[in-house]
C-alpha positions as CSV (number, residue, x, y, z in Angstrom):
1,X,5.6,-5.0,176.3
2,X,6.4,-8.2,174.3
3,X,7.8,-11.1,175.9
4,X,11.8,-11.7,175.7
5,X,13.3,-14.9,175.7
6,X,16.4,-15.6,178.1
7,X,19.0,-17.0,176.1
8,X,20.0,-19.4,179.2
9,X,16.7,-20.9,180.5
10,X,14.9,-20.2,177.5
11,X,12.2,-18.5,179.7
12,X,9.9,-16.2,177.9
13,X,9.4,-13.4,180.2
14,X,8.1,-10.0,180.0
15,X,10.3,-8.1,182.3
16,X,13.5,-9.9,180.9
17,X,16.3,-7.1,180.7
18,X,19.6,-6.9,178.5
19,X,23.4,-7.1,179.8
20,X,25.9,-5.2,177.1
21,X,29.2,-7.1,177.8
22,X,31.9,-6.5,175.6
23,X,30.1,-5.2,172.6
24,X,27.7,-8.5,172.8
25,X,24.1,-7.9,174.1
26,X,22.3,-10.8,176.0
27,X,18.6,-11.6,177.3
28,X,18.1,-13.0,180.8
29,X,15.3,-13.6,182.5
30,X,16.7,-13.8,185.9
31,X,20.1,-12.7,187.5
32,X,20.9,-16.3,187.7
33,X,20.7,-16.8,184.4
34,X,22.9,-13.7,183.9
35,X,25.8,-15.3,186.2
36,X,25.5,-18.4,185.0
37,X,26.0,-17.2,181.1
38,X,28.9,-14.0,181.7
39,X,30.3,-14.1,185.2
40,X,34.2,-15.9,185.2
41,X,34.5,-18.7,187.2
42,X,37.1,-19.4,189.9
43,X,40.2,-20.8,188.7
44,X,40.4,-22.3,192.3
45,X,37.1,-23.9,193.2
46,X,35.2,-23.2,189.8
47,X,32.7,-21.1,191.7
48,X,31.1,-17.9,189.7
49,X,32.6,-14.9,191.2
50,X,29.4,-12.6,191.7
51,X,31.4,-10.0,193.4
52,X,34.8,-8.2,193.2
53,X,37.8,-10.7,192.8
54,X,41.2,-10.0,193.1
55,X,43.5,-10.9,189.3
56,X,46.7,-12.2,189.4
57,X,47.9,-12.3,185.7
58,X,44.3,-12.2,184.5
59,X,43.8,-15.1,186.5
60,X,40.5,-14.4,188.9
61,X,40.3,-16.0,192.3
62,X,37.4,-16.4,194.3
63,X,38.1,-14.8,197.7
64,X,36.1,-16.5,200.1
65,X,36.5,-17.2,204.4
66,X,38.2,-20.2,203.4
67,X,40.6,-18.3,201.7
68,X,44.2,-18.5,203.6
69,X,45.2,-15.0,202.1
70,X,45.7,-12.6,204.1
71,X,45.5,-8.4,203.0
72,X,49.4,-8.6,203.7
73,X,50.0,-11.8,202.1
74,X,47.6,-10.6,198.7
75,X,49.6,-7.6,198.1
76,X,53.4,-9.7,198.9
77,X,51.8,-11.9,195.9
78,X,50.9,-9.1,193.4
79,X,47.3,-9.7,193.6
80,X,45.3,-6.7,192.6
81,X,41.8,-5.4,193.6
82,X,39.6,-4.6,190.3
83,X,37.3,-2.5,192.7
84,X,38.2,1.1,192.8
């Protein structure tokens, strides 16, 4: 199989793989180059979220330990899970 190129690193790699987002297809070489390039960024802390957030007005926030919301609190300020 022929080397790909990641479109982050530039890394030529031979076991690089594809993401389909939105109707664009990208390279990576590595998942960290895959987060780095498509995953939405905290409004908060600027952090990649890497897992499920919670949207408030298509506004993603990181939840994290640090995080002062609590389940009741989150659903009082019309935050909504993405996860099913």
């Amino acid at each position: 199989m022929p080397a790909a190129r990641c479109e982050v690193c530039g890394n030529e790699y031979d076991k690089a793989f594809q993401v389909t987002m939105r109707g664009a297809s990208h390279t990576f070489d590595s998942f960290e180059c895959a987060i780095q390039a498509l995953a939405p960024t905290c409004a908060h802390c600027n952090c990649r979220v890497i897992g499920h957030g919670v949207e408030k007005e298509a506004h993603l926030l990181l939840r994290l330990l640090r995080s002062r919301l609590r389940r009741e609190s989150a659903q009082e300020s019309g935050l909504m899970n993405r996860w099913p």
